[in-house]
C-alpha positions as CSV (number, residue, x, y, z in Angstrom):
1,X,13.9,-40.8,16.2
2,X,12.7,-40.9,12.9
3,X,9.5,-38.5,10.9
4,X,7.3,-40.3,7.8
5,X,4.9,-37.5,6.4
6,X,2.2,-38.7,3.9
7,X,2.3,-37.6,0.3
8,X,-1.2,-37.0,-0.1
9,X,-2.2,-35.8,3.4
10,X,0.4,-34.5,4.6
11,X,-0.6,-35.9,7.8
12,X,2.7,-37.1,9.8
13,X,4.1,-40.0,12.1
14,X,6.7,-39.7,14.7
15,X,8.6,-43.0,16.5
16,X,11.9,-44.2,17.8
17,X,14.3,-46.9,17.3
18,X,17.4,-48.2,18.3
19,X,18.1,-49.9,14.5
20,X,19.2,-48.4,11.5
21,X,16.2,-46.7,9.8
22,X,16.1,-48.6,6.9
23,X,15.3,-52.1,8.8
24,X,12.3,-50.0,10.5
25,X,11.4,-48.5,6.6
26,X,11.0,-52.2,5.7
27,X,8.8,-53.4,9.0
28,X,6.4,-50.7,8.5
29,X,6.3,-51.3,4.5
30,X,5.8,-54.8,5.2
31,X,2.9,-54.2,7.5
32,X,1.1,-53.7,4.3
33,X,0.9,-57.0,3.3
34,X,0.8,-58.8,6.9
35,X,-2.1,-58.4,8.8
36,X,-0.1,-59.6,11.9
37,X,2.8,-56.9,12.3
38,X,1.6,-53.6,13.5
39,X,2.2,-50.3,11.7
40,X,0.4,-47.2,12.2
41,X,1.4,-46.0,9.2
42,X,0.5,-49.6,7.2
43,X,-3.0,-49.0,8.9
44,X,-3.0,-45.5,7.4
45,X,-2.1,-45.8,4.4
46,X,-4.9,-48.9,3.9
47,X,-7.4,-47.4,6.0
48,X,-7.0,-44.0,3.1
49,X,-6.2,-45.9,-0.1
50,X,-3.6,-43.2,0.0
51,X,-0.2,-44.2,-2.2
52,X,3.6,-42.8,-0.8
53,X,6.9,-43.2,-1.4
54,X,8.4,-45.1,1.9
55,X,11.8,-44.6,0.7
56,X,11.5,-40.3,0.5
57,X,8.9,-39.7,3.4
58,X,11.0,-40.5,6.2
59,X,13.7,-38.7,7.9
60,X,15.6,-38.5,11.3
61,X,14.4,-35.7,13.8
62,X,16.5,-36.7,16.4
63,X,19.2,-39.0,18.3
64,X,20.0,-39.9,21.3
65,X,22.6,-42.0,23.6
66,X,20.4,-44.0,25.6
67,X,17.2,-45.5,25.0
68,X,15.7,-43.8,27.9
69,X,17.1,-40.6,26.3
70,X,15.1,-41.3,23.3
71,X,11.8,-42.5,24.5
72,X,12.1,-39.2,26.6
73,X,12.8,-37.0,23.3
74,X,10.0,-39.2,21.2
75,X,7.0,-38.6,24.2
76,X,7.7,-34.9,23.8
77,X,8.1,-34.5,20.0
78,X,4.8,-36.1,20.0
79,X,2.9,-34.2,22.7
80,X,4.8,-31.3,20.6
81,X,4.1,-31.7,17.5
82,X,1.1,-34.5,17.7
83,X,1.3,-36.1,14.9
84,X,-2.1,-37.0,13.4
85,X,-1.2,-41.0,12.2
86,X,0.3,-41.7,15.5
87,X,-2.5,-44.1,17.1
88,X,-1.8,-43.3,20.7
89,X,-0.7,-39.7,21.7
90,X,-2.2,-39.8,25.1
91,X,0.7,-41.6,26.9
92,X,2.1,-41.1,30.4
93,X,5.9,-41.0,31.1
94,X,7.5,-41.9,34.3
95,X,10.8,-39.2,34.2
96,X,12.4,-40.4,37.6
């Protein structure tokens, strides 16, 4: 589980995968460019004009073993924390 914070704003971004965090980096700088990937954090930083550094603004938060470990540790980071660039905090969770 991975944290990108905005330079400007200060406004953060919470999300999980299974990859090494550098591939992930390079999706979500590369949403920039490409209107047909998805990035929350492409779509802030465009929607802002805001300018960051994508290679000092992220960090890991958390790991897990499983997947379903991690999608269980990113929903509550983000009900935690709720991170403002995140477009959808308002998710449901099956635990069982």
């Amino acid at each position: 589980m991975y944290q990108f914070c905005c330079d400007e704003c200060g406004e953060s971004y919470i999300g999980k995968t299974v990859r090494c965090l550098k591939e992930r980096k390079k999706e979500h700088f590369n949403a920039l460019t490409k209107s047909y990937v998805k990035s929350s954090i492409a779509n802030h930083i465009l929607m802002t004009n805001h300018t960051t550094s994508f290679n000092d603004n992220f960090k890991i938060i958390d790991n897990a073993r499983t997947n379903y470990e991690l999608t269980i540790k990113e929903a509550f980071n983000i009900l935690q924390s709720n991170p403002k660039i995140n477009d959808n905090n308002d998710f449901q969770l099956a635990l069982y």
